[in-house]
C-alpha positions as CSV (number, residue, x, y, z in Angstrom):
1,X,0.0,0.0,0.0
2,X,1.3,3.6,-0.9
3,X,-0.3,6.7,-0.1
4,X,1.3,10.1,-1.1
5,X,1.1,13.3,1.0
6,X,2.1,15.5,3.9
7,X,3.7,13.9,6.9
8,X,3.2,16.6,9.6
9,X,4.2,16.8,13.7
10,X,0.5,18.3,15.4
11,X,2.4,17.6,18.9
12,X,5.6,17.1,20.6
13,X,5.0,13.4,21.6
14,X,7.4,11.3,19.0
15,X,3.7,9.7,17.9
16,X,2.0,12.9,17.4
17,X,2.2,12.9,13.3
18,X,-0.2,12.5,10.7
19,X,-0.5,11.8,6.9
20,X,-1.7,14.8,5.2
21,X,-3.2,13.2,1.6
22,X,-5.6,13.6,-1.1
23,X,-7.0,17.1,-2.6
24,X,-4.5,19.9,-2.1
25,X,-5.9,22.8,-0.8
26,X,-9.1,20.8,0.3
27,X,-10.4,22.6,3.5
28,X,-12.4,19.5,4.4
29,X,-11.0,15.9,5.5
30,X,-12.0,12.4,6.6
31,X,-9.6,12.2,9.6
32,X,-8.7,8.0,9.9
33,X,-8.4,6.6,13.3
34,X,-7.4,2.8,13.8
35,X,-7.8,0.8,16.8
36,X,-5.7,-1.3,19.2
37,X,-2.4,-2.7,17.6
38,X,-3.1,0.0,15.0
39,X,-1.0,2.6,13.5
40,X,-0.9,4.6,9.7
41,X,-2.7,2.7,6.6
42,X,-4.3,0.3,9.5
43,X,-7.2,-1.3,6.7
44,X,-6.7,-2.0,3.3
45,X,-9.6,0.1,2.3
46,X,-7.5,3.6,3.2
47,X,-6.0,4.1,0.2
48,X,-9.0,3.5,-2.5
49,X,-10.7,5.7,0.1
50,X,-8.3,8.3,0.2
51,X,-8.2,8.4,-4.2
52,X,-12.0,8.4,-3.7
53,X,-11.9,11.8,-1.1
54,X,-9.4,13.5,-3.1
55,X,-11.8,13.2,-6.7
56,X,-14.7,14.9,-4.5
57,X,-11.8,18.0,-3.3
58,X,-11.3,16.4,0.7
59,X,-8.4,15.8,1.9
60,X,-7.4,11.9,3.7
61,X,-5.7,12.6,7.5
62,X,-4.4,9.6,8.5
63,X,-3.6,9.7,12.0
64,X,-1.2,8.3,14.7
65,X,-1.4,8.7,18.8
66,X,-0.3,8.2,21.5
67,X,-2.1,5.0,21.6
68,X,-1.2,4.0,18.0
69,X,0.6,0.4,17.1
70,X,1.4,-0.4,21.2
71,X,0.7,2.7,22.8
72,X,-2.6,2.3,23.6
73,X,-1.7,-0.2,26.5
74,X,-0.7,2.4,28.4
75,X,-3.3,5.3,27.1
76,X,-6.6,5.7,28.4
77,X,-9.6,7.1,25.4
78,X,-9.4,11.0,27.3
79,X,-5.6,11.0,26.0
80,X,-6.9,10.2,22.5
81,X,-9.3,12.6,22.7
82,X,-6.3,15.2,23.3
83,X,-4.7,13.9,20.8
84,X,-7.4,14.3,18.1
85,X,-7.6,17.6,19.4
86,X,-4.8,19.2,18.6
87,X,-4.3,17.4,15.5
88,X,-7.9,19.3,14.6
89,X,-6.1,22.6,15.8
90,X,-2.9,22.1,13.8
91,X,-5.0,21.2,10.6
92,X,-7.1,24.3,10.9
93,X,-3.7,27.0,11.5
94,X,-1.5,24.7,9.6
95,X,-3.4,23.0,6.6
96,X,-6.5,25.6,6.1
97,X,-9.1,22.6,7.1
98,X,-12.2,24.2,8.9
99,X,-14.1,20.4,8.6
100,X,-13.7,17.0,9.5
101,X,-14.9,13.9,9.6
102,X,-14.0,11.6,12.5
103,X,-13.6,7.8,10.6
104,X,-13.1,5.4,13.3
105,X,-12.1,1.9,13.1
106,X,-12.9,-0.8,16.2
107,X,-11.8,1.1,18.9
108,X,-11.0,4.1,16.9
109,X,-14.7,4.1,17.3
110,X,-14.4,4.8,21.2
111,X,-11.8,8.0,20.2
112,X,-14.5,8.8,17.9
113,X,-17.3,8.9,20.7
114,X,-15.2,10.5,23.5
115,X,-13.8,13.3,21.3
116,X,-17.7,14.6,21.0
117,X,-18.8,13.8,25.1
118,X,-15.3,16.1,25.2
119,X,-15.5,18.9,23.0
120,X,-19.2,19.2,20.8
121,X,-21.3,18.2,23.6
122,X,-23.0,22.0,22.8
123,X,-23.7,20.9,18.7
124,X,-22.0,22.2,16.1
125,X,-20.0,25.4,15.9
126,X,-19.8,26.9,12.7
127,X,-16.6,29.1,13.8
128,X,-14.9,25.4,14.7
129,X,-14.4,26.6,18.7
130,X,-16.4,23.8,19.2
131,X,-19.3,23.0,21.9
132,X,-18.4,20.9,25.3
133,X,-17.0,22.2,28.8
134,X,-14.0,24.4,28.3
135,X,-13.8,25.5,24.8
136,X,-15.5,28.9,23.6
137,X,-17.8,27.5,21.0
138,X,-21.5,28.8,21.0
139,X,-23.5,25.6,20.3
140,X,-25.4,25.5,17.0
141,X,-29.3,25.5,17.0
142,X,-32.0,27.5,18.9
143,X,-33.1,27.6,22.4
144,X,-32.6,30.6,25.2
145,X,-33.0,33.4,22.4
146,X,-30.8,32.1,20.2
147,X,-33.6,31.4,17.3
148,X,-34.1,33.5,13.9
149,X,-35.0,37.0,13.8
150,X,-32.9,40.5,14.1
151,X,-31.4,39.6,18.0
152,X,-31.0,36.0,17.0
153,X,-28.5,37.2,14.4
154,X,-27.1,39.6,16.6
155,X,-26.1,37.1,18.4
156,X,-24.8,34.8,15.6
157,X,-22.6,37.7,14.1
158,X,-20.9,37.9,17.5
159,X,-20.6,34.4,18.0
160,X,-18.5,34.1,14.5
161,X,-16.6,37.3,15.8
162,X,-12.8,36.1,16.8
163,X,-12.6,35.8,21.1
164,X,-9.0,36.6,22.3
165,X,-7.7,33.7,23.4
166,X,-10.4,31.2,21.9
167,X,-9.0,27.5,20.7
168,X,-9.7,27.8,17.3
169,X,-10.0,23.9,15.8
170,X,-11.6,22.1,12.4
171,X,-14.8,22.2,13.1
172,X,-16.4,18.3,13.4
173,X,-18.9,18.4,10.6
174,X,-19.8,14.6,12.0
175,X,-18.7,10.8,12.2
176,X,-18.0,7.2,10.8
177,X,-18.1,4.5,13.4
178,X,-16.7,1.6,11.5
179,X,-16.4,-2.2,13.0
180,X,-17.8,-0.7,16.2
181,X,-17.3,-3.7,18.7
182,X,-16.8,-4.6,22.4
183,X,-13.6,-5.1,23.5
184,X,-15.5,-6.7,26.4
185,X,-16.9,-9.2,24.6
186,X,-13.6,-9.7,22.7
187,X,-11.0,-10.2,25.6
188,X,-13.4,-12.3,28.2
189,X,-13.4,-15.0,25.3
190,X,-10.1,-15.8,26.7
191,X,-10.4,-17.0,30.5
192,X,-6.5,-17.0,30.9
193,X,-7.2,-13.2,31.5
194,X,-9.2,-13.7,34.6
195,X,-6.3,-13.2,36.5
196,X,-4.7,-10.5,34.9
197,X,-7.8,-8.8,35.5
198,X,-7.8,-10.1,39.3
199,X,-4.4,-8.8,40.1
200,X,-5.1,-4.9,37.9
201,X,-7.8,-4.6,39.6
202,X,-6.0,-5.1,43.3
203,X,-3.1,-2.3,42.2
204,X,-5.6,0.4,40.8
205,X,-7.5,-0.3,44.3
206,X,-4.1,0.3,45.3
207,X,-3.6,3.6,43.7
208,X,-1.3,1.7,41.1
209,X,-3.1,2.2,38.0
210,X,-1.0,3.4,35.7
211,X,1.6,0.8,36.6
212,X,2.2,-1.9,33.9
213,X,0.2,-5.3,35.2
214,X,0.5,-7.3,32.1
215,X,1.3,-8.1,28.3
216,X,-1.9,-8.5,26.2
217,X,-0.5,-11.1,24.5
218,X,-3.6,-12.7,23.4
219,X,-3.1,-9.8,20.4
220,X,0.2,-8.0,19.6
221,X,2.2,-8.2,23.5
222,X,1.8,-5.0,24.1
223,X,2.7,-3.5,27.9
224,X,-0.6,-2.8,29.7
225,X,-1.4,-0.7,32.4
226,X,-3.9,-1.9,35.6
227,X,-6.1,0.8,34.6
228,X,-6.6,0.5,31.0
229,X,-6.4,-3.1,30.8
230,X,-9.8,-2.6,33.1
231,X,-11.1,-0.4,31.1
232,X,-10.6,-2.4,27.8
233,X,-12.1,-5.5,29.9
234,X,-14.6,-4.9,32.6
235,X,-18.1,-4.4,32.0
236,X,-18.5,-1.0,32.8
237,X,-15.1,0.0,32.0
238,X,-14.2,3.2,30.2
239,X,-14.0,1.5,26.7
240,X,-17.2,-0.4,26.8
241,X,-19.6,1.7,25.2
242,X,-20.7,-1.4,22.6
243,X,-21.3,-4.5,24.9
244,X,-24.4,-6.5,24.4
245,X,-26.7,-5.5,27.3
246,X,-25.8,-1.8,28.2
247,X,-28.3,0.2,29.9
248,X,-30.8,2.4,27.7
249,X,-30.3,5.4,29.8
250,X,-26.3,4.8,30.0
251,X,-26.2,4.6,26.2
252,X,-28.4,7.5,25.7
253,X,-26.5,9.6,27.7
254,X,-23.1,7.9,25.9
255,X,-24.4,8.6,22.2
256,X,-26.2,12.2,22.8
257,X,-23.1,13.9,21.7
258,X,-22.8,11.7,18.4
259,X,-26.1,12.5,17.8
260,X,-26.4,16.0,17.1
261,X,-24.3,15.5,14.0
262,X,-24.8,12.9,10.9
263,X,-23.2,9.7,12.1
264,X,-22.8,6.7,9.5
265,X,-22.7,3.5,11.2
266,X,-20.6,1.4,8.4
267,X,-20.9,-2.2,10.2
268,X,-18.9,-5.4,9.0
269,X,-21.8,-8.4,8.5
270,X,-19.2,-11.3,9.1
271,X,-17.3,-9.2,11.8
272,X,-15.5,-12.2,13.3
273,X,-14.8,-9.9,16.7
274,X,-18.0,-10.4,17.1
275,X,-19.6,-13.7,19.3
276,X,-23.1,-13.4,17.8
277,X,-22.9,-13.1,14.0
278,X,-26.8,-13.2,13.9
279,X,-26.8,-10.6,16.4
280,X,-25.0,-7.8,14.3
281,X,-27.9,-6.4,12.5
282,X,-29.9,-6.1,15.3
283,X,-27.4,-4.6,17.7
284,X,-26.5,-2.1,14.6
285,X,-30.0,-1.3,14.6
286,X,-30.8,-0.6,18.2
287,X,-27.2,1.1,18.1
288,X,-28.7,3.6,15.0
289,X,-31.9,3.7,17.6
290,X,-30.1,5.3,20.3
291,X,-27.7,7.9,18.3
292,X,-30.9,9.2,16.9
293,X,-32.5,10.3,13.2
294,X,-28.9,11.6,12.3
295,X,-27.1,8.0,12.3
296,X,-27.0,6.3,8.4
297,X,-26.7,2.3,9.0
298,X,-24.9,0.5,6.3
299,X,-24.2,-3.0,6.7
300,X,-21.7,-4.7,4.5
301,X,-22.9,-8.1,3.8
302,X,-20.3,-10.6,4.4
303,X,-17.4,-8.3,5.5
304,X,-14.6,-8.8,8.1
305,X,-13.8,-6.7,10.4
306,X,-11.4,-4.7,8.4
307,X,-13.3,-4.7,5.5
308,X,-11.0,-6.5,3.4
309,X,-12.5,-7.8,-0.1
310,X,-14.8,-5.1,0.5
311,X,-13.0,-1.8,0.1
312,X,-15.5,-0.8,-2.8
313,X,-18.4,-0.8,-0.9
314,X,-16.7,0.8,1.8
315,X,-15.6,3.5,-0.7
316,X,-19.1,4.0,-1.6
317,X,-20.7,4.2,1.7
318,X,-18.3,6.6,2.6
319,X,-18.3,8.9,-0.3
320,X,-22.3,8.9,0.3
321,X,-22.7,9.9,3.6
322,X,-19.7,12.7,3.1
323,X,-21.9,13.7,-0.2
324,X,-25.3,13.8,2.2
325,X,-23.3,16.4,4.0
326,X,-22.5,18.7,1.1
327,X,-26.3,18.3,0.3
């Protein structure tokens, strides 16, 4: 696989680079984001994608974190979420992007999620401030005066009006969850982890939880803190956000963020990380259910979990939902 483009530093962590590809001078981009073990060009469907975004004038950011190719053993989802935001800062001063979309893939999915509970909890902000606790965004939408006539545009001009020392960021314009899965349901499949979890669970009780407990070597060895091995396995845990079984009114609460911009739910139908393969159209559904009227589902009938064999369909699906936007 070879992609041309940009390699650019966003941050001064030595994995804090991304791949700056497809339509120069495009001032809207897919942003990539792989999941565990992952790192740049993580599916085989990146690079037809990437072709695909720069015909339609977007640009193709693949990304690396802190969490990328073993880092994310040690990482926790908020850390991603810092990550992705200032990667959204440097390619709005740096690249003249003032849109993205946040692709996903498997747990990129959870980066995905907690980058909007973090910073577009508000809606969207058309300056690209952004919505959520800290930032200076003015959410999108009506409510408390904020509707149409002469003092709602008041109010809009002076929201679009440059604050001194505002965080000025590429504005989310929505999402792609691909492959979203449950690392739950993925790592309790192997019961030679019951201990593991037994003894990070006694250190974070201990105040040890960002000590290293363990290799995960049930995928790619990788040294694991207490607290995010927890998080990647527990019910409950920080990373479980597509288990079987969650609460209605936990998921609600999870998804409300996604869900006040377009979300396409592109969803492998022979995902083998997946127990239940006759469970993956319904649990897509009732995932679709809870993000709201904004979330596309596509299902791509016999597909893995990366996709592979099926990069066309994955190309199309994409390009759709990113042309439903421009719409």
């Amino acid at each position: 696989m070879q992609i041309s483009g940009t390699l650019t530093r966003y941050g001064p962590a030595g994995p804090q680079v991304a791949l700056v590809a497809g339509a120069a001078g495009a001032t809207r981009a897919v942003v990539l984001v792989g999941g565990l073990t992952d790192g740049l060009l993580f599916a085989p469907y990146v690079a037809p994608l990437t072709e695909a975004l720069s015909k339609r004038g977007w640009a193709a950011v693949h990304a690396s974190l802190q969490s990328s190719w073993t880092g994310y053993g040690t990482g926790s989802l908020d850390r991603d979420a810092g990550d992705l935001r200032l990667l959204l800062g440097h390619l709005r001063r740096q690249h003249g992007i003032t849109g993205v979309v946040l692709m996903g893939h498997s747990t990129g999915c959870q980066d995905a999620v907690r980058y909007t509970q973090r910073y577009c909890s508000g809606g969207s902000s058309g300056d690209g401030r952004g919505g959520g606790a800290g930032s200076a965004g003015v959410a999108g939408g009506g409510g408390g005066g904020g509707g149409d006539g002469p003092q709602g545009a008041q109010q809009a001009a002076a929201a679009a009006e440059p604050q001194e020392g505002a965080e000025v960021v590429a504005e989310l314009l929505g999402s792609v969850l691909q492959a979203p899965v449950s690392d739950v349901e993925w790592l309790s499949s192997y019961p030679e982890l019951g201990p593991v979890a037994a003894r990070a669970a006694e250190m974070l009780a201990a105040g040890r939880g960002e000590e290293v407990c363990c290799r995960l070597h049930v995928a790619d060895s990788a040294p694991m803190s207490a607290a995010r091995f927890l998080s990647l396995y527990s019910p409950g845990g920080d990373d479980d956000m597509f288990s079987e079984g969650l609460p209605q009114q936990q998921l609600q609460r999870m998804f409300a963020a996604v869900g006040t911009r377009p979300c396409l739910l592109l969803v492998s139908g022979a995902d083998e990380c997946v127990p239940a393969r006759d469970q993956i159209v319904p649990r897509a559904e009732a995932l679709q259910a809870v993000i709201g009227p904004r979330a596309v589902l596509r299902v791509v009938a016999g597909a893995p979990h990366n996709l592979s064999g099926c990069e066309v369909e994955a190309v199309e699906a994409v390009c759709a939902f990113l042309d439903g936007l421009e719409a």
